[in-house]
C-alpha positions in Angstrom: -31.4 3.1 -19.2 -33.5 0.3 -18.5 -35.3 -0.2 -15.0 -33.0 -3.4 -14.3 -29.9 -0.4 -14.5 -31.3 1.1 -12.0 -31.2 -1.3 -8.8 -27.8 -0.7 -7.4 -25.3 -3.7 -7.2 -24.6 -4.7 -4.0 -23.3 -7.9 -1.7 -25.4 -8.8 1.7 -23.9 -11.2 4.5 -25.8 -13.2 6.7 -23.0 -13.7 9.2 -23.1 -16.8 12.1 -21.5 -16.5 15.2 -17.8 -18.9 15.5 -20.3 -21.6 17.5 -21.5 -22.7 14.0 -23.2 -25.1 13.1 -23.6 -26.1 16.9 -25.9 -22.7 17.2 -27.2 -20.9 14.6 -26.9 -17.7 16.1 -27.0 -14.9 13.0 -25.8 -11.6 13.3 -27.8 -8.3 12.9 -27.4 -4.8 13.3 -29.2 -1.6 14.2 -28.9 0.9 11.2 -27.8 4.4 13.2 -29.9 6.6 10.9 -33.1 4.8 10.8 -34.6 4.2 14.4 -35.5 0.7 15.5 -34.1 -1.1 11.7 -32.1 -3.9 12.0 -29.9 -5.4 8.9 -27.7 -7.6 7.8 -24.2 -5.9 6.7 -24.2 -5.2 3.2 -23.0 -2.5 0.5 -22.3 -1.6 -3.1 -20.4 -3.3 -5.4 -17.7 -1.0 -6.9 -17.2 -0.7 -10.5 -14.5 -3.5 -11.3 -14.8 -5.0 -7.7 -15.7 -8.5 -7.8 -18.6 -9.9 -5.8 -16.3 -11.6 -3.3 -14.1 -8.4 -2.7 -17.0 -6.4 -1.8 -17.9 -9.3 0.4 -14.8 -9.2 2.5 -14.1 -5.1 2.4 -18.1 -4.5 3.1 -17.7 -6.2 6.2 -14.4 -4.8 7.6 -15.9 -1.4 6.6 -19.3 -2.1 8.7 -18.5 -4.9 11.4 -15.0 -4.2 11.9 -13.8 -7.7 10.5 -13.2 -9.4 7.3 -12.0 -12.5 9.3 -15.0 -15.1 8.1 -15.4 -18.2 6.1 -18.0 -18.5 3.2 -20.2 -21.1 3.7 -23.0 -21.0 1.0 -24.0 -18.4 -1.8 -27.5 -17.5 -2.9 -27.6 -18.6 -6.5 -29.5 -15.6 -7.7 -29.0 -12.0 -7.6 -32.3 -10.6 -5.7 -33.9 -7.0 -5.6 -35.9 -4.7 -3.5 -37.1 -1.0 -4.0 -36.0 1.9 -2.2 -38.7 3.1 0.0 -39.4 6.6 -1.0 -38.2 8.7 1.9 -34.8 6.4 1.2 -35.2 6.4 -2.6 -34.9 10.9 -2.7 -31.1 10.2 -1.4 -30.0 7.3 -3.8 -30.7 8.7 -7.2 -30.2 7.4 -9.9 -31.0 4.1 -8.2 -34.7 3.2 -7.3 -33.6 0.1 -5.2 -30.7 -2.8 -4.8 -30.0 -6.0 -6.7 -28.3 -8.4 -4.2 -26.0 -11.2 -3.6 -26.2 -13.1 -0.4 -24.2 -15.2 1.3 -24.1 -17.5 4.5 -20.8 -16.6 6.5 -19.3 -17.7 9.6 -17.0 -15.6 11.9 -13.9 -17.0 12.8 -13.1 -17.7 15.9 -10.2 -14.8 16.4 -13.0 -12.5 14.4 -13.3 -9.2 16.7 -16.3 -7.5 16.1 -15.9 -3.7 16.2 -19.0 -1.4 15.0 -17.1 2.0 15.6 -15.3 1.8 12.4 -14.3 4.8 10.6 -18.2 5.3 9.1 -20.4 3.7 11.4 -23.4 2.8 10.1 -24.2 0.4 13.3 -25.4 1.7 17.1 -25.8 -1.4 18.0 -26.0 -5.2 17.1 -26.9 -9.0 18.4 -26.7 -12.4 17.8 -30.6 -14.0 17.4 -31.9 -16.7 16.5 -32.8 -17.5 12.9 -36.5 -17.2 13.3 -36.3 -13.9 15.0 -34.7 -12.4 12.3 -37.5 -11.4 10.3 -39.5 -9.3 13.8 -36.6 -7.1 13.6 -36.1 -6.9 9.9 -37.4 -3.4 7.9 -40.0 -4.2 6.3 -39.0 -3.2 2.6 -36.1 -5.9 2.9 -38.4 -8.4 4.2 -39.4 -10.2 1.4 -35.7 -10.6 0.1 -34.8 -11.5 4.1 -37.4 -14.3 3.5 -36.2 -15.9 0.9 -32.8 -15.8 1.7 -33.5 -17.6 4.8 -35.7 -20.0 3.6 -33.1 -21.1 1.0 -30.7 -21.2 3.8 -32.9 -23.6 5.5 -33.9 -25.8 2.9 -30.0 -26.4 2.1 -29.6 -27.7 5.7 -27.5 -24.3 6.5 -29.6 -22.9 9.2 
């Protein structure tokens, strides 16, 4: 197996509040296992699942809601590594290759965090250039240029 087999295949969403485009107000959560990390929902792609489908079940599974809009896609799969105390409980996978996209709740979209595996203790809506202060740090990078690209499209 090659080390590109081994980042997991996964779909992250940056999600905007039902104000957009008026505010750009993006979502973010407070993972419930690791204290003081916040994240953007995301989650493994399923053998057979297409990118989208993970998309929309990912977020009903985490955020209680699969009632959004797409509004932009990353053109690129991107990957992080696993930090190592992470890393011991994900074997065989030594990090995550990603698809982003930009989506926007819509406006009868009920968040709901206690779903039936929380991940979540709490979330927020921030701005977009507080995102990265409250970002882990080993998803930075990938949070970066998400955003950036984002931004240089004119979406945030």
């Amino acid at each position: 197996m090659s080390k590109k087999d081994l980042y997991r295949p996964n779909v992250a969403m940056i999600v905007v509040s039902n104000n957009y485009p008026d505010k750009k107000e993006i979502f973010i959560a407070q993972r419930n296992d690791l204290s003081d990390v916040w994240q953007f929902p995301q989650g493994g792609i399923d053998e057979g699942e297409e990118v989208k489908e993970a998309l929309f079940r990912e977020l009903e599974e985490e955020i209680g809601t699969d009632e959004v809009k797409i509004i932009a896609e990353y053109p690129e799969w991107l990957r992080y590594d696993f930090p190592e105390k992470i890393a011991k409980n994900m074997k065989p996978w030594i990090g995550q290759k990603q698809r982003y996209f930009l989506v926007k709740l819509k406006k009868k979209a009920r968040i709901d965090i206690n779903t039936k595996h929380p991940e979540f203790s709490d979330y927020k809506f921030v701005g977009v250039d507080d995102v990265l202060g409250l970002s882990a740090s080993f998803k930075k990078d990938v949070y970066e240029k998400v955003i950036k690209y984002f931004k240089d499209e004119d979406y945030l």
